[in-house]
ROTOR-99132 format. One line per 4 residues: number of its first residue (from 0); for each residue x, y, z of N, C-alpha, C, O. Coordinates in steps of 0.001 Angstrom, whole numbers. Layout:
N
NUM = X Y Z X Y Z X Y Z X Y Z; ...
//
This chain:
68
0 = 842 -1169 0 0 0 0 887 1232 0 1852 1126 758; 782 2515 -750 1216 3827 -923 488 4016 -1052 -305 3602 -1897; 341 5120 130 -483 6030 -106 151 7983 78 837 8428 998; -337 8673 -1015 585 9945 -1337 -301 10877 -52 -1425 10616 377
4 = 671 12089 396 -7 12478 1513 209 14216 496 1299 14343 -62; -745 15307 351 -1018 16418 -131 -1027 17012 877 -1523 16582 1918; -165 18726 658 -91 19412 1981 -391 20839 1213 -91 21088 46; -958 21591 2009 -806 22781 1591 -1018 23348 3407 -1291 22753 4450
8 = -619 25286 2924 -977 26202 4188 -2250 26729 3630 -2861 27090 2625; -2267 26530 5016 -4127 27539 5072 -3365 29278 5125 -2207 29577 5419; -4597 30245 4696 -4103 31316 4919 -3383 32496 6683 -2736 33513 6929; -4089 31416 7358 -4116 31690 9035 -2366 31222 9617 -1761 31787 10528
12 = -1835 29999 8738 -484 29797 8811 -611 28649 8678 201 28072 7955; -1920 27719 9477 -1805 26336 9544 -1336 25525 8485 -1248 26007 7356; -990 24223 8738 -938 23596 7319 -1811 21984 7497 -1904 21305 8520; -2261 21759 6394 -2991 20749 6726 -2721 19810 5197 -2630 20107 4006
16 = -2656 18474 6044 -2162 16645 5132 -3567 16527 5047 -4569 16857 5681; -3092 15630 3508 -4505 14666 3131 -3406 13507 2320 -2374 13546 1650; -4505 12344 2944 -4319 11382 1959 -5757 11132 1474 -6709 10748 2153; -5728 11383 355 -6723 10958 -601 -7306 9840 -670 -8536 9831 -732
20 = -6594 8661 -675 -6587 7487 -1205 -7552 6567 478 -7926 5429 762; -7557 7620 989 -8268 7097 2606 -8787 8491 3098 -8209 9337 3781; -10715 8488 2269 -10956 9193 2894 -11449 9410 4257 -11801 8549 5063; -11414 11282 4469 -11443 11304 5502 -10171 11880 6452 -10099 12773 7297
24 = -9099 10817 5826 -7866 11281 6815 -7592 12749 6274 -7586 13033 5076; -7355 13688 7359 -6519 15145 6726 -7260 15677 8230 -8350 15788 8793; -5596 15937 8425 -5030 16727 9734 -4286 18207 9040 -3617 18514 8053; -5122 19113 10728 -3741 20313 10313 -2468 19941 11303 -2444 19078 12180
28 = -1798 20522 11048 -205 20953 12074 238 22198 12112 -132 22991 11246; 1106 22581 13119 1622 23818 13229 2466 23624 12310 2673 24801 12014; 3180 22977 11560 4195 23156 10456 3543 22087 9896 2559 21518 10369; 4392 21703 8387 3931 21025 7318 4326 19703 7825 3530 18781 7648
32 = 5670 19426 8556 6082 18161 9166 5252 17594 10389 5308 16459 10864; 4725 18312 10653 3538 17924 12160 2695 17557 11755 2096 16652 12337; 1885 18473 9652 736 17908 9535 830 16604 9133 -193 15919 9128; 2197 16001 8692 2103 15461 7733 2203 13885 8942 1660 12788 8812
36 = 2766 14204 9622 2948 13003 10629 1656 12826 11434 1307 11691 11760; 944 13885 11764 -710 13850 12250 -868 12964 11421 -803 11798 11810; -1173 13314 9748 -1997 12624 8789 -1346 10863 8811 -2168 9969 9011; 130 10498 8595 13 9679 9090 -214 8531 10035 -553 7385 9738
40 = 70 9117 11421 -240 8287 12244 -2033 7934 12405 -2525 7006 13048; -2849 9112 11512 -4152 8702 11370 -4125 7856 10399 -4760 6857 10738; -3652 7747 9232 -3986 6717 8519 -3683 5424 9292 -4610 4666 9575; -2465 5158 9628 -2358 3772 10612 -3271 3278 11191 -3570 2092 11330
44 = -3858 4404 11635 -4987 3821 13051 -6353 3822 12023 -7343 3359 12588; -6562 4223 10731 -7309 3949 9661 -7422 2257 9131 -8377 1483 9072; -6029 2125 8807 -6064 883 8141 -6076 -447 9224 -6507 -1561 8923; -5581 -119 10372 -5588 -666 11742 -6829 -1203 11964 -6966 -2413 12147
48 = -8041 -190 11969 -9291 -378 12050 -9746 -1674 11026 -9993 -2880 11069; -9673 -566 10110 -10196 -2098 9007 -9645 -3118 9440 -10102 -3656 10448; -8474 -3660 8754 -8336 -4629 9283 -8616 -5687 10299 -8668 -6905 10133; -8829 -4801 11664 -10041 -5507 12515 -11204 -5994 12268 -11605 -7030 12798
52 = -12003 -5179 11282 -12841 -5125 11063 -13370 -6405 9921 -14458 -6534 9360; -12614 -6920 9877 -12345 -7785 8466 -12203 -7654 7056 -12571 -8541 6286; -11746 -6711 6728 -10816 -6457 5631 -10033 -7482 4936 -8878 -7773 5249; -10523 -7878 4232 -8975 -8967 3730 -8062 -8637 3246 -8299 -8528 2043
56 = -6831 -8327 3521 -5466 -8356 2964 -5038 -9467 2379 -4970 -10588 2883; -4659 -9028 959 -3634 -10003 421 -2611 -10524 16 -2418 -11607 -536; -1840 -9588 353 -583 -9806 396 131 -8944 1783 -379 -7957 2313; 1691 -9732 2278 2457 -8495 3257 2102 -7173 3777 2826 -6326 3251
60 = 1466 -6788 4410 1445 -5220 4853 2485 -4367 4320 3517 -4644 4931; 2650 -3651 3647 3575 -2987 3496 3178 -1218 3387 2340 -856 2561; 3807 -297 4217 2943 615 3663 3931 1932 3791 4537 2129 4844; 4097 3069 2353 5010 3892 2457 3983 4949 2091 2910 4907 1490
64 = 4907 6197 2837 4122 7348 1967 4967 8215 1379 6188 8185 1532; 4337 9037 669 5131 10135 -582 4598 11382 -226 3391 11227 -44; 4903 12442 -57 4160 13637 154 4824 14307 -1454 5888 14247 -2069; 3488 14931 -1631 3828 15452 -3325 3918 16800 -3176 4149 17515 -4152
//
């Protein structure tokens, strides 16, 4: 799984992550590196869920991200 994480600043200063590919997730941060680690550690606890949930995976977990 890759999933790409999108950042921009709000006009107030904040900056706020999205991953697309899991909606829903998109955090702000006081910097772009805070949002971007918010946004991931939510996706974790995203795919975490499912998976409980019964999700089938089919192959290795593997999961990187790209911020574009």
């Amino acid at each position: 799984m890759q999933y790409t994480i999108e950042t921009e600043q709000e006009t107030d200063g904040r900056w706020i992550a999205e991953i697309s590919e899991l909606p829903g997730v998109m955090k702000y941060g006081k910097s772009r590196l805070d949002a971007i680690a918010q946004a991931q550690a939510l996706a974790l606890r995203v795919v975490a869920d499912r998976i409980e949930q019964g999700d089938q995976i089919t192959e290795p977990i593997k999961i990187t991200f790209a911020a574009a």
